[in-house]
C-alpha positions in Angstrom: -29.6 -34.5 -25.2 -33.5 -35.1 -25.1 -35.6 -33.5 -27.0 -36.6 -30.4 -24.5 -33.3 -29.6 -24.0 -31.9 -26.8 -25.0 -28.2 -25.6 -26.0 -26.4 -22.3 -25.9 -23.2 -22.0 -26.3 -20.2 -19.3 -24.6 -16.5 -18.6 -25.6 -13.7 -19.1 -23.0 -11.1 -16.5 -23.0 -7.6 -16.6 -22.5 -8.5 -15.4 -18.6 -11.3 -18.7 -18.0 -13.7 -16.4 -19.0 -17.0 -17.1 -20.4 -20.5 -14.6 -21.4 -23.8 -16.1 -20.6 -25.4 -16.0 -23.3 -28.9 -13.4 -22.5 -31.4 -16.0 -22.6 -29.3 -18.3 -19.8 -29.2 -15.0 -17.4 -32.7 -14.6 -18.0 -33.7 -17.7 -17.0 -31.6 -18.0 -14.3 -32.6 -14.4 -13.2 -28.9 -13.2 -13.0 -27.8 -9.8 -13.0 -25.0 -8.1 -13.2 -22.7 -8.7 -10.8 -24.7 -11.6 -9.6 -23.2 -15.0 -9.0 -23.6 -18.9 -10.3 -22.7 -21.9 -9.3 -21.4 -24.8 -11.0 -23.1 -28.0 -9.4 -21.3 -31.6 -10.5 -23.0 -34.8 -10.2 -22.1 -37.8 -12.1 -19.6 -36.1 -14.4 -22.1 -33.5 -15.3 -21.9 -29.9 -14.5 -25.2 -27.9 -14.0 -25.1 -24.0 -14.2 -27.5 -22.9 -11.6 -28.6 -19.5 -9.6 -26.9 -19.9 -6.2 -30.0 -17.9 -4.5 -32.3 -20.8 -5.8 -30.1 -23.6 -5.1 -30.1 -22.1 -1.4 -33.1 -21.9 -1.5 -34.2 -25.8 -2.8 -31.3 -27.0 -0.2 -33.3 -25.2 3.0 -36.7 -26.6 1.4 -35.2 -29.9 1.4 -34.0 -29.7 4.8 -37.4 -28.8 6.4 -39.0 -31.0 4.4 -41.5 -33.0 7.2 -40.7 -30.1 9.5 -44.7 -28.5 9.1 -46.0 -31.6 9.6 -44.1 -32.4 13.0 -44.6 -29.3 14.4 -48.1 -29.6 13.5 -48.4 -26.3 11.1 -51.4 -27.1 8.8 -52.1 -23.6 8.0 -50.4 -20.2 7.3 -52.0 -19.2 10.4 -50.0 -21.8 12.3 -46.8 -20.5 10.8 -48.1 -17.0 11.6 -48.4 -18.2 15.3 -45.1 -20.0 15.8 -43.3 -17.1 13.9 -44.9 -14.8 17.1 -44.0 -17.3 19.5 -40.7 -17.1 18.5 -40.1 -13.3 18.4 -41.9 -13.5 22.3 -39.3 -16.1 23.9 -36.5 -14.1 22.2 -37.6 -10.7 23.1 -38.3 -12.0 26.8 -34.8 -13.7 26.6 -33.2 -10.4 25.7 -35.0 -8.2 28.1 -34.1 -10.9 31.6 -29.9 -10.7 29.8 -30.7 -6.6 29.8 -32.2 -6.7 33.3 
C-alpha cells in the first residue's frame, strides 16, 4: 500500500456477509439497499459504485464521439439532442398514420 491509501477493514459472516464500514458507503455514495460491484484486474479486487462504473464505462465509449460529430459547445449537444427527438417523433407519427 502507498502512502495515500487507505484501509478499512469488514467481518465476514458465516452467510459471506460483510458491513461497509460508514466511511466506504460514504464515499462510494451507497445507500441502503444500494448495490456494489467487485471489479478484478490483475489479482486485485476493487469495491466500486456500480452507478459510477456505468457511468466511466459509457464516458469511455464516447470518448472522440463530440469531436466527430462536431459538438464543440453545449449548444451543439442542445441541437443534436432536438434533432433527435424530431426524426423520432416524425418516425412515430408516419407508423401511427
Amino acid at each position: 500500500m502507498n502512502g495515500d491509501a487507505i484501509m478499512e477493514l469488514a467481518k465476514i459472516t458465516s452467510k459471506g456477509q460483510i458491513t461497509l464500514p460508514i466511511s466506504i458507503r460514504r464515499k462510494l455514495n451507497l445507500r441502503d439497499g444500494g448495490k456494489v460491484a467487485f471489479v478484478e484486474q490483475g489479482g486485485t479486487f476493487t469495491l466500486v459504485n456500480p452507478v459510477s462504473l456505468a457511468i466511466t464505462e459509457l464516458q469511455d465509449a464516447f470518448e472522440g464521439e463530440a469531436e466527430r460529430l462536431g459538438l464543440k459547445t453545449e449548444e451543439d449537444v442542445v441541437a443534436l439532442v432536438k434533432e433527435v427527438r424530431r426524426e423520432r417523433r416524425e418516425e412515430r407519427n408516419a407508423n401511427n398514420g
